[in-house]
TORGU-934023 format. One record per atom (N, C-alpha, C): x, y, z; residue in three letters. Coordinates in steps of 0.2 Angstrom, whole numbers, plus 5000, padded with zeros to 4 digits. Layout:
REM residues N
XYZala/...
REM end
This chain:
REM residues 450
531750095047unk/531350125051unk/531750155057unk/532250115060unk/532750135065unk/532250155070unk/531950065072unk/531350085076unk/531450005082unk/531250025087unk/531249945091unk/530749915088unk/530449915084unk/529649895083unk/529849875074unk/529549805072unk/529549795067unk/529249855063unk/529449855055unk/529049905051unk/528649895051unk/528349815048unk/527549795047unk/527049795054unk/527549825059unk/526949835065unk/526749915067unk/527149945063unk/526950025062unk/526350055060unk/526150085065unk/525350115061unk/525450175056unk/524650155053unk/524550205046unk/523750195046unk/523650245050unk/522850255047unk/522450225052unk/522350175058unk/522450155061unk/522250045061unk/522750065055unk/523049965057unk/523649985054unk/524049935057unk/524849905055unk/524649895048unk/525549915047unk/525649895040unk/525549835036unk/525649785041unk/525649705038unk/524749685040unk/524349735044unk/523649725044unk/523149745038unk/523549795033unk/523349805027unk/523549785023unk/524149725022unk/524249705018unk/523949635018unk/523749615024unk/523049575026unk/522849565023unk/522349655024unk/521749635021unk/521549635015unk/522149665009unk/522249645002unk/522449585001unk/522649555006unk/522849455003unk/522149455003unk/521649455007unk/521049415010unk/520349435004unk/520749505003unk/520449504996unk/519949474990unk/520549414987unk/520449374983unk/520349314985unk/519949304991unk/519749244994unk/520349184995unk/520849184995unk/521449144993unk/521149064999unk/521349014996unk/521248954998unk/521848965004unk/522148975005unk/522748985010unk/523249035011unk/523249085015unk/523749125016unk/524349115021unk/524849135017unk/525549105020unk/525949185023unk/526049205027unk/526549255029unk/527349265031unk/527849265026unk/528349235028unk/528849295031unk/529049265037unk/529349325043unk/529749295044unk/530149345043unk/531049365045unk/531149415052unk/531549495048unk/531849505053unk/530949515060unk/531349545067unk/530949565072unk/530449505071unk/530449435070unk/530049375068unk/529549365078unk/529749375081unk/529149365088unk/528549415086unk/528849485086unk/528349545084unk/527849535082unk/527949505074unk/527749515068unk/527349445070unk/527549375072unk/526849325073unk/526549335080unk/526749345086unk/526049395091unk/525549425089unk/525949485082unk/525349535077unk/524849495075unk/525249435072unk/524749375067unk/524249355070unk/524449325074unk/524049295079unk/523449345081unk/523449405084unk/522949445085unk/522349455076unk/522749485072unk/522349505066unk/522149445062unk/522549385061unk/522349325055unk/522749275059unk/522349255063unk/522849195067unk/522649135062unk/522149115057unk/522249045054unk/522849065046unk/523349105047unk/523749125042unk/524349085044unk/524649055038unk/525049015041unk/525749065039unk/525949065045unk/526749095048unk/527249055046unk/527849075041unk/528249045040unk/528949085041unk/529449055043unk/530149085044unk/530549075037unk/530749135037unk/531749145034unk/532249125036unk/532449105037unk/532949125041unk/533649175043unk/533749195035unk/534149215031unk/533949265028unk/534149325027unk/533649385022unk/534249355015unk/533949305009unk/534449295006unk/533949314999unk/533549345001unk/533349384994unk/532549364994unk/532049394987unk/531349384987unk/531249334985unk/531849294979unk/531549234977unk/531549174985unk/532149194988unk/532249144995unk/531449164999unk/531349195000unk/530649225003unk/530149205002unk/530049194995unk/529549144993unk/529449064990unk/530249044991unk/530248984992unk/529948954998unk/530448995005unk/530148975011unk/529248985010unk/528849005008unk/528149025010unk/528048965005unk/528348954997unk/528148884995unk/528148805000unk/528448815002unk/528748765005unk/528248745013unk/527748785014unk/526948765016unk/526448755015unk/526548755007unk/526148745003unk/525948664999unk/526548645002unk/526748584997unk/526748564988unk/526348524984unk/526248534979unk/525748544978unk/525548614978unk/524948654979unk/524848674971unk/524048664967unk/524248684960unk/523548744963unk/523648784956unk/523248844953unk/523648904953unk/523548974957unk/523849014955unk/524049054962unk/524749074962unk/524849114968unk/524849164967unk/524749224974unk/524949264972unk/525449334977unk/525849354977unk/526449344980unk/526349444977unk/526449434986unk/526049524987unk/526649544992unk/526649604995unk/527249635001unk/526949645007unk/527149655014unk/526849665021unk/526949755021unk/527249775016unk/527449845019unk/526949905011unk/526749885009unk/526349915001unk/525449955006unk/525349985010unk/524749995014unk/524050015011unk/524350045003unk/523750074998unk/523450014997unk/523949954993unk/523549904992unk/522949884992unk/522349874989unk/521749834990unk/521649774987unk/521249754989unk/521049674987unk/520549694980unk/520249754978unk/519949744972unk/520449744967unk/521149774968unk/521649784964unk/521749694963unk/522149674970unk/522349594968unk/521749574963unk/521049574964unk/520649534961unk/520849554954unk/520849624952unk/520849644946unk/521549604942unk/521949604945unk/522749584942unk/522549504941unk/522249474946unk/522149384944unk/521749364936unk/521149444938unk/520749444932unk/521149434926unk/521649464925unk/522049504918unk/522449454919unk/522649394922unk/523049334922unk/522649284920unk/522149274919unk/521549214919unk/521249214911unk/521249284913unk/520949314903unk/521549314899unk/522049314899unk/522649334895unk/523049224897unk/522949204900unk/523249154901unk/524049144902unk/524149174907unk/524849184906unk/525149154910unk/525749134911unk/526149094918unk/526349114921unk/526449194921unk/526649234924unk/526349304925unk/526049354928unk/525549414928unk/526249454932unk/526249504932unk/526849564935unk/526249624937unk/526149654942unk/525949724943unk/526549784941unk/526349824937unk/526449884936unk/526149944936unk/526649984936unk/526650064936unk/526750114933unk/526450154929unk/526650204927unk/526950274931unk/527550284929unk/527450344935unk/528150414935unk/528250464934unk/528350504933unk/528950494934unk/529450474938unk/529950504940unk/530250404943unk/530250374939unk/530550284941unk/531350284943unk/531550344946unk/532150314948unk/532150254954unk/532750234952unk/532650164959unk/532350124958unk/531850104954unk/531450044953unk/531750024945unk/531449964946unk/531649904939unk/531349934935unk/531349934929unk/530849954924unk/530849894918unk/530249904916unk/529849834914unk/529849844906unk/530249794902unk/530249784896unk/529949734892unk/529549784888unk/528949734885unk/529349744876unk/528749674875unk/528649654865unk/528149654866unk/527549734862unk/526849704862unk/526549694869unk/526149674871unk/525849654877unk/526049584883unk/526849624878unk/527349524883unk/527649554887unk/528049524895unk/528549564896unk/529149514895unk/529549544892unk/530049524889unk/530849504897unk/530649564901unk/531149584908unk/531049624910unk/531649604915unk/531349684920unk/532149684922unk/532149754921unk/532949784921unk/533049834928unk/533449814933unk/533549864937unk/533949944937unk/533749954940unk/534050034938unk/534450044935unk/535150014942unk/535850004942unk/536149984935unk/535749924934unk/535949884926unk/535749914919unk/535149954921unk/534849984913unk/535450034912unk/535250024903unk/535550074899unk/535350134899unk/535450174892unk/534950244893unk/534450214889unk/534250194886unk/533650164882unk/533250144887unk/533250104893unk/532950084897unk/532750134903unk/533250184905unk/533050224908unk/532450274905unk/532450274901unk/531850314899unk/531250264899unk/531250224902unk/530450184902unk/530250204908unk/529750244909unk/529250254915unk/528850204918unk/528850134913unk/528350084919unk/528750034923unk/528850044927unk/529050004934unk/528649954936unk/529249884940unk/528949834942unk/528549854950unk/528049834950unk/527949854959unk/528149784964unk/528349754960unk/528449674965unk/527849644967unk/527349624963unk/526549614964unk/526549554960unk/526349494961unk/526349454955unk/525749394957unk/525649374950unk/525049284952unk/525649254946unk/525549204950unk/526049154947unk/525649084946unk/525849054939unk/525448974939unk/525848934945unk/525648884949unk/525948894952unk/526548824951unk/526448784947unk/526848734944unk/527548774940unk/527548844938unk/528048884935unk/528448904942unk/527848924946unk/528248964950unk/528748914953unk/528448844956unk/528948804960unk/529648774954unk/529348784949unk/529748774944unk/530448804945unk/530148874943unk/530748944942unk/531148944948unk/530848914953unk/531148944961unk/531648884961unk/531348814957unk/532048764959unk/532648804955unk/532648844951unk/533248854945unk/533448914949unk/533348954953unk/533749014956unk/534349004957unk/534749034957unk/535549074958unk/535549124962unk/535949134965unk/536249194968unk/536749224964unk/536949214958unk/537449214953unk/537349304951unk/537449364956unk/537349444957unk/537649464964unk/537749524960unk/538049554964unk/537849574972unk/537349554973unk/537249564980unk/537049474982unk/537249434978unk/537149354980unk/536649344984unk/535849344981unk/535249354983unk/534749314978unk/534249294980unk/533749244977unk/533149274973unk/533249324967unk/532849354964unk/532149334961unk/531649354963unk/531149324962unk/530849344954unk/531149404952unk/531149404946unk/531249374942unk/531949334944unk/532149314939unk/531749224938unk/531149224940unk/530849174938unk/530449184930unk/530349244930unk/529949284924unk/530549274918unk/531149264919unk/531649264913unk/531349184913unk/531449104918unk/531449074918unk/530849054913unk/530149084916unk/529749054913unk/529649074905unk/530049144902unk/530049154893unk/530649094892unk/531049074896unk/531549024892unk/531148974890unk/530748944894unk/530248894893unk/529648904888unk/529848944885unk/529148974880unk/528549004884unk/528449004888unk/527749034892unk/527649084894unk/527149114895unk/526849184892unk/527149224900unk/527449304899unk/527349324904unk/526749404903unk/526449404906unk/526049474906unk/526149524911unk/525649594909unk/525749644914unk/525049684916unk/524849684922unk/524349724922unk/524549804926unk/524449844923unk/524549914922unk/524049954927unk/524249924934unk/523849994941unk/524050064938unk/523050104938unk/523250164935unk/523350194943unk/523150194949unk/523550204956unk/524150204957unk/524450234956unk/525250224958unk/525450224964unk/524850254969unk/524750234974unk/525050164977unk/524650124975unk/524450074977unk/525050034979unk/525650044974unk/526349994972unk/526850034978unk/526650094979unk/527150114986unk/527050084990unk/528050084992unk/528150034999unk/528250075004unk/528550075010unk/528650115016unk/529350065018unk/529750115019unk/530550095019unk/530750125023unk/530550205025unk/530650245032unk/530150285036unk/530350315039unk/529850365043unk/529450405038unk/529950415035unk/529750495031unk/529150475025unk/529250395022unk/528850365017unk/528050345022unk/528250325027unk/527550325033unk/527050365031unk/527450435033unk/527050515033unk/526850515029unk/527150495021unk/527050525015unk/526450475014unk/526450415014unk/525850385013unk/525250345018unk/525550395024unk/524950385030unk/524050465028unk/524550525025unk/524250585022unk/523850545016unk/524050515011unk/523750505006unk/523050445008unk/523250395014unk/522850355014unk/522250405018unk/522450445021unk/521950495029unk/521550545022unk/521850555016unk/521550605010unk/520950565008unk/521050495005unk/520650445002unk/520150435007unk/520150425014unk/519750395020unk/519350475020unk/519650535020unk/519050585023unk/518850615016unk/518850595009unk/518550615004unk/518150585005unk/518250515004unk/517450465006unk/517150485012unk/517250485017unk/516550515020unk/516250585018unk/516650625014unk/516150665013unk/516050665008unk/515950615003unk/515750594997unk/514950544998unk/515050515008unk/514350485010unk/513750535013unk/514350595014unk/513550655015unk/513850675023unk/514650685025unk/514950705030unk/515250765030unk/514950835032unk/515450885031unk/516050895036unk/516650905034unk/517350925035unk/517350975032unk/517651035036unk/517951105037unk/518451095033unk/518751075035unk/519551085032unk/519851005032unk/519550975028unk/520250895026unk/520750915026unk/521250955028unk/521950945028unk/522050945033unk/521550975042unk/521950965046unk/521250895051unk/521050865046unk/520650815050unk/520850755047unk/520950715052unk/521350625053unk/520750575055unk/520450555051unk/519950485053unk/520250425049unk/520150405056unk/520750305054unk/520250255048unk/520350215048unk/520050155042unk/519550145047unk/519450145054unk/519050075058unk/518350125062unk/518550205059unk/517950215063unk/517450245057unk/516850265061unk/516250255060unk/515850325061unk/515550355054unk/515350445054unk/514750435050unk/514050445052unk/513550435049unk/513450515046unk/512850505041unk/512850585037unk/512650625040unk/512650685040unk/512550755043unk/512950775049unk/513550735051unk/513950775054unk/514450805053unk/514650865057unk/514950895055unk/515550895059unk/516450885054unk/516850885059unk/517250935058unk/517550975060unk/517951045062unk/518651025062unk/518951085062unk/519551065061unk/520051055066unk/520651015066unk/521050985071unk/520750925075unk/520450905070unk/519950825072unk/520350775071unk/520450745076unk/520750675075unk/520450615079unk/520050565072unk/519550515078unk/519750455074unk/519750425080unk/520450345082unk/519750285083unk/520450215078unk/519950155083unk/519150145082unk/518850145087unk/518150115087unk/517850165088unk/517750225085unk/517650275086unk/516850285083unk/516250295084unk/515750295078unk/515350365081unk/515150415076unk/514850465075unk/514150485075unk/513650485078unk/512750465074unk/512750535070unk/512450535068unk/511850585063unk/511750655068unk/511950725064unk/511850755066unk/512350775070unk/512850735075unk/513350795079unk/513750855076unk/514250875082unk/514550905080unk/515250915083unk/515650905077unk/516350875084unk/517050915081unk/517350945086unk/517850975085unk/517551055085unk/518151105086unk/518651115083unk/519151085089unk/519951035086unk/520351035090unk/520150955097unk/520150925093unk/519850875096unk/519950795095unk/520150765098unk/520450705098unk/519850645102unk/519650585099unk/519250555099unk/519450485101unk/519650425105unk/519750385106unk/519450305106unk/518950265103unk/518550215104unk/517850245110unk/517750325106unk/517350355107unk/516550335103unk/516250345108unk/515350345104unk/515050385105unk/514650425101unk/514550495099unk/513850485097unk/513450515101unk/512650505101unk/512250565094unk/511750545094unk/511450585087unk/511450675091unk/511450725088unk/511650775090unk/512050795094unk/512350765099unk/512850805103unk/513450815099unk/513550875106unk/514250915102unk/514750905107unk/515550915104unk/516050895107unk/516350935104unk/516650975108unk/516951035106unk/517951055111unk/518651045108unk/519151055112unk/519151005117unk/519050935116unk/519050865117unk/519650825118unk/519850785126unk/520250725122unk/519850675126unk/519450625123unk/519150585126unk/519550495124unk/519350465127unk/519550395126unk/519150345128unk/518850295125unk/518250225129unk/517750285131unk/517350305131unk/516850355132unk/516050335128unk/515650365132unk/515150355127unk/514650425129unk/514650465124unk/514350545123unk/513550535120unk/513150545124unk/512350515123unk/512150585117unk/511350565116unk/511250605113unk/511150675115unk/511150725111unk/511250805112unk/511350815120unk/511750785119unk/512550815126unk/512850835123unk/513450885127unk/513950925125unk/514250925130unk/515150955126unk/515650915129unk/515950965127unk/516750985131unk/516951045131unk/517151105133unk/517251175132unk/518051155129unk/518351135135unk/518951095132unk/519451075136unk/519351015142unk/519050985139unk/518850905144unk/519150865142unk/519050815147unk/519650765146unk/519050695151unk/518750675145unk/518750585147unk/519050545147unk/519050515152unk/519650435151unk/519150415148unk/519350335151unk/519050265148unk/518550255155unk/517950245153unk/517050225158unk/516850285157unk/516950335153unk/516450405154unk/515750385149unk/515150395154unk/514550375152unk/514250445151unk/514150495147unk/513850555148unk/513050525145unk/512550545148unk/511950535145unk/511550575141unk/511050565139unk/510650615135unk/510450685138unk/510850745133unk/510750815135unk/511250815140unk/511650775144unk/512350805148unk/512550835147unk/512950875149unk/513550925149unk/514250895154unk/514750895150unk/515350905155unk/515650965150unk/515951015154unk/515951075152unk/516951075152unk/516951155156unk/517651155153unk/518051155158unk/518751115156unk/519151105162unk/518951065166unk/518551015164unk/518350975169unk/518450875166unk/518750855172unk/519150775168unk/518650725171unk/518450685167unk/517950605172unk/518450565168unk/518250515173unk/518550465173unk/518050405177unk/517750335173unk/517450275176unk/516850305181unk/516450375176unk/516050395179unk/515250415174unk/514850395177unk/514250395175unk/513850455174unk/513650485171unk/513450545173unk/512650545171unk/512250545174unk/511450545171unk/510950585165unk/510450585163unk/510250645158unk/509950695160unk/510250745156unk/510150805159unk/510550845166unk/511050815168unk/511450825174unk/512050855170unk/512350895175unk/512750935171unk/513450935178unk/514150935175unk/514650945177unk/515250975172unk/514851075174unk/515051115171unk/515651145170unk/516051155175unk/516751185177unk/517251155181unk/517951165178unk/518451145183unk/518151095188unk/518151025187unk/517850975192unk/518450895189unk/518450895194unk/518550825193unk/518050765194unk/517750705191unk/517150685194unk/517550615190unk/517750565195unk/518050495194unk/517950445201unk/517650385195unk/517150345199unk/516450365203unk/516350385198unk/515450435201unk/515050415198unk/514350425200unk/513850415197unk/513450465199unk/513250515194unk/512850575194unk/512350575192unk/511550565197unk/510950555194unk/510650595188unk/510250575186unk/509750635181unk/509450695186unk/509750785180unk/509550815182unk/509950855186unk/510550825192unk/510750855193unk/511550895190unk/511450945196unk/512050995194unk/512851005199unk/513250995196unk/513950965201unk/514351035200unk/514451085205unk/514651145205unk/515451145204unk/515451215201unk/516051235199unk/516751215204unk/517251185202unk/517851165206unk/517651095212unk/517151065210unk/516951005216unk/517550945211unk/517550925218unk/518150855216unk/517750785219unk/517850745217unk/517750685216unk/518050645221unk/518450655227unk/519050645229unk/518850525231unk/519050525227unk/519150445225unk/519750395226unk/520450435229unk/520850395230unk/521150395236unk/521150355241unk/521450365246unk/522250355247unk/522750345242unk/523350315244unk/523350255242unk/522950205246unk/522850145245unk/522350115238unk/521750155239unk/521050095235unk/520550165233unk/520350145226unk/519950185224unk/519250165226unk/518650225228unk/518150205230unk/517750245226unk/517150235226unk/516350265221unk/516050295226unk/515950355223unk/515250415225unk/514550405222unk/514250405225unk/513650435221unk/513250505222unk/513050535217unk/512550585218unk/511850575216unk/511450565217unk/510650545216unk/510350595212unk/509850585209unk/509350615205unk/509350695209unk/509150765201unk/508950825205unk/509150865211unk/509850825211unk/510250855217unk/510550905217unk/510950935221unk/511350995218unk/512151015223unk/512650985221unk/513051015224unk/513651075224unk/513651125228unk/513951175228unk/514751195226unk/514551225222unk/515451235220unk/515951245225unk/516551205222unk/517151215229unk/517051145233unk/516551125232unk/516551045236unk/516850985236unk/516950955240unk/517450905239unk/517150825242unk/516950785238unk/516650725239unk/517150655240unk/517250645247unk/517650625250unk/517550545250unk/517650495243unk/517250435242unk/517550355248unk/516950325251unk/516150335247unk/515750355251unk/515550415248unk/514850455249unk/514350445246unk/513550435248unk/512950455245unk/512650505246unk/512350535240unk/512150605241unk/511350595238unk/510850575242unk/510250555241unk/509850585233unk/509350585232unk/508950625227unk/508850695229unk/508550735226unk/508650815226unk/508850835235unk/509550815236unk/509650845242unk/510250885240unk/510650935245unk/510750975244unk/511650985247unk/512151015245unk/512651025248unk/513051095247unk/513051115251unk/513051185253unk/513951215251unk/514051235246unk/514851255243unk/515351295248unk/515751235243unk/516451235250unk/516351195255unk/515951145256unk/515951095260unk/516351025258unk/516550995261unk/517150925263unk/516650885265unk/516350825260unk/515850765264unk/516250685265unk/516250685271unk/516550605273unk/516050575275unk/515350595272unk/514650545277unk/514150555273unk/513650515271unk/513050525266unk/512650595269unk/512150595264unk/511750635263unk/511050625263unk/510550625264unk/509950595264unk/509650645260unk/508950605258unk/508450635252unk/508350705258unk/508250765250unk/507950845256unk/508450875260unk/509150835260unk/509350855264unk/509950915264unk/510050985268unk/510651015265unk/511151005269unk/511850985266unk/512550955270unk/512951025271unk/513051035276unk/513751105275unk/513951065282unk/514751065275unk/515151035280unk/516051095280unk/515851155283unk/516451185283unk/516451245290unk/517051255290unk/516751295299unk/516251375297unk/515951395301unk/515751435299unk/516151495302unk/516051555297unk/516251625297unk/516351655301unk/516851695304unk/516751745309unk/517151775307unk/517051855309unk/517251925307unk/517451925315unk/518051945314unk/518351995320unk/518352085319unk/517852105323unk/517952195322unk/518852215327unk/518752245321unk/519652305324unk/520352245324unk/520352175321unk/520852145320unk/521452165318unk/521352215311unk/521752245307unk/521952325312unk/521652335314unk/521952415318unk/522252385325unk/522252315327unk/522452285333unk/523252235329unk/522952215324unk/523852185322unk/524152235316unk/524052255314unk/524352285308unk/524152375309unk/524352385313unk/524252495313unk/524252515309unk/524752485305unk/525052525300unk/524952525295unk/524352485293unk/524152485286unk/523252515288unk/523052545281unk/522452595284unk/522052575277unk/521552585276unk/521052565268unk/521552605264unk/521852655265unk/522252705258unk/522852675258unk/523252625262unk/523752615263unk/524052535265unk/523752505258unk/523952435257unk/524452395261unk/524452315263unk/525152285266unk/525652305259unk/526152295261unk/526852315257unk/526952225254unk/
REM end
C-alpha cells in the first residue's frame, strides 16, 4: 500500500478492510475468534478493539509464512476440537453466507480438509487447484506448474474449514524446506492425503469474493465493485439512482423507498434517507439525516439533521449541530455550523449563521453573519419566532432578537432586541449637494473618474 496506515485499516465502502473480514468471520457464529497481527501490530489491535474487542488478538512476530500465521492463532486456542476456519483480513467481498456455505460442503462431504475455490478467467499468479473426481489432490503454484497445470482455470482463494485435530496435526509437521523458507499452510492439505483423509473443494461461483487487495489500485478496483453491489440493492428495494456510476453509498447508511438520488451522490457513515426526498445532484452526505420529503441539492453536509420537506442548497455547507426543521430552507452559499434553525424559517443567501438558534418562521436576510467568535470564546445568538432580519447584517454574539421583532439591513447588533421591536443600528445617510463639482471639476455625468 506504501501507506503509514496498515492495509487492513483502509477504507472500502465505508468500513476497514479487516472490519469486513470481521464481519464474514462472525458470520458463521464461530465459538471464538482469533485475529492474528503482525506488521503495523498497534494499528491494527486499537481498530480491534473499537470494532470486535472480545476477539482474541494474537501476535506474529515474524512474517514466516501462512502456515506460521496460523499456527500463532492455534496456539490461543489450545486443544480446541471441531472445525476451523481460517479466512484473510484483506478479501472485503467476503461474506459470512459464503463462509456458511463452504462449512456446509465440509460437513456433508466429510472431509478433513474444505479449500475455497475459484473459477476464473485469467489465473495467473495464483496456485491452481488439482483435483481426482471431487478430491483435491494439490495445489500447484504458478511458479512451479507445468503447462498442463497452467491451463487449470480453478484457483486456490486461501479460504479454508479444517478439522481441527488435522489442522494442529499438519502444522506440527511444517517445514520451510522452499524457496522463500516460509511456513505454507497449504502444505497441510498434502499432509492430510498422506494420511489417507479426504481433502475437498467448495467452488465460489463470485469470484469476487476470493479477491484480495494488495495495493491502491486493487482498492479502486474492488471498492467500485463493492459501491455497484451496494447501490444495485437499494434500487432493487424501490430507491431510484440516476446514474450508479457516479453515485457512492457506503455499507452503514440507510435509504428508504421512493427517494430519489441524483448524480455525484456521495453518502457516508450514518447517513439515513426517509421516504420521498430528494438528494443531489453533486452532493456529499456525512452522518447526515434526511427527513421525509426534503430536498438537498449541491450539498456538503456532516452531523446534520434535515427535517422534513426542507431544502438545502445549492452550494451549502453544514458542519456538525446543523438542525434544519420542518419546511427550512438553508439556501445558497450559505454555511451553518452548531446551529438550530426552526420550521419554516429560512436562511436563504450568502449567510453565515453558527451557533444560532433561529426561531420558527423566521427569515435571516441575504449576507447576515452570525459573527460568533471573538478571538478568544465562541458565543450563541438567538433569533426568536417570525422575526425578520435585514440583509447585510451582522449579529454580533451574544445577542437576542426577540419574537417577530425587526432588524433593519445593514445593521451591526451588540445589544438585544426586544419583541415588536425594529433595531438599525448603522449611521444614517447624508447626501452632500455639489461635493463632486467642489472636489473633482473635472469629472462631469459624460466624463467618468479615469
Amino acid at each position: 500500500m506504501k501507506s503509514r496506515t496498515s492495509k487492513l485499516l483502509h477504507p472500502l465502502c465505508g468500513r476497514t478492510l479487516l472490519a469486513w473480514a470481521i464481519a464474514a468471520a462472525q458470520g458463521v457464529n464461530p465459538d471464538r475468534l482469533v485475529v492474528v497481527v503482525g506488521h503495523q501490530r498497534d494499528q491494527v489491535e486499537a481498530h480491534l478493539e473499537q470494532i470486535a474487542p472480545a476477539a482474541l488478538r494474537v501476535p506474529q512476530e515474524e512474517p514466516r509464512g501462512t502456515g506460521d500465521a496460523v499456527s500463532c492463532g492455534m496456539s490461543a486456542l489450545g486443544e480446541v476440537t471441531g472445525e476451523i476456519v481460517v479466512t484473510y483480513g484483506d478479501v472485503p467481498l467476503l461474506t459470512g453466507e459464503t463462509l456458511r456455505r463452504l462449512v456446509a460442503t465440509h460437513r456433508r462431504a466429510a472431509n478433513a480438509v474444505t479449500i475455497m475455490t475459484a473459477v476464473v478467467g485469467d489465473p495467473t499468479g495464483y496456485g491452481r487447484v488439482v483435483r481426482q473426481g471431487d478430491e483435491v489432490v494439490g495445489i500447484v503454484e504458478h511458479r512451479d506448474a507445468d503447462d498442463a497445470q497452467l491451463a487449470i482455470n480453478e484457483i486456490n482463494a486461501g479460504i479454508y474449514v479444517f478439522d481441527a485435530a488435522v489442522l494442529r496435526d499438519g502444522l506440527a509437521h511444517l517445514t520451510p524446506d522452499n524457496d522463500q523458507h516460509q511456513y505454507y499452510l497449504t502444505d497441510v492439505l498434502s499432509y492430510a492425503r498422506s494420511r489417507g483423509q479426504r481433502v475437498g473443494a467448495y467452488v465460489e461461483p463470485d469470484a469476487w469474493q476470493t479477491e484480495g487487495v494488495n495495493d491502491r489500485v486493487q482498492l479502486a478496483r474492488l471498492s467500485a465493485e463493492m459501491n455497484r453491489r451496494i447501490v444495485e440493492q437499494w434500487m432493487r428495494d424501490g430507491v431510484t439512482v440516476i446514474d450508479p456510476a457516479t453515485t457512492w453509498i457506503e455499507a452503514t447508511v440507510s435509504v428508504e423507498p421512493d427517494v430519489e438520488v441524483w448524480p455525484g451522490t456521495i453518502l457516508r457513515g450514518a447517513t439515513s434517507i426517509a421516504t420521498g426526498a430528494v438528494i443531489g445532484p453533486d452532493t456529499r452526505l456525512t452522518d447526515v439525516e434526511v427527513g421525509p420529503g426534503a430536498e438537498v441539492v449541491r450539498t456538503e453536509a456532516t452531523l446534520a439533521v434535515i427535517g422534513e420537506k426542507a431544502t438545502v442548497g445549492p452550494f451549502s455547507y453544514l458542519r456538525p449541530g446543523t438542525q434544519l426543521h420542518k419546511s427550512g430552507k438553508i439556501g445558497a452559499f450559505v454555511e451553518t455550523k452548531n446551529a438550530d434553525i426552526g420550521e419554516g424559517a429560512k436562511v436563504p443567501h450568502l449567510s453565515y449563521c453558527g451557533d444560532a438558534q433561529v426561531g420558527a418562521g423566521t427569515n435571516i436576510g441575504a449576507g447576515t453573519i452570525f459573527a460568533n467568535y471573538d478571538g478568544v470564546t465562541k458565543r450563541r445568538s438567538t433569533v426568536g419566532a417570525h422575526a425578520f432580519v435585514g440583509s447585510n447584517s451582522v449579529l454580533v454574539a451574544p445577542v437576542h432578537i426577540a419574537d417577530a421583532a425587526f432588524v433593519a439591513a445593514g445593521s451591526t447588533l451588540t445589544g438585544d432586541v426586544a419583541e415588536g421591536e425594529l433595531a438599525v443600528a448603522r449611521g444614517r445617510q447624508r447626501n452632500i449637494p455639489g461635493w463632486v463639482a467642489l472636489r473633482h471639476p473635472e469629472m462631469t455625468a459624460s466624463k467618468p473618474a479615469e
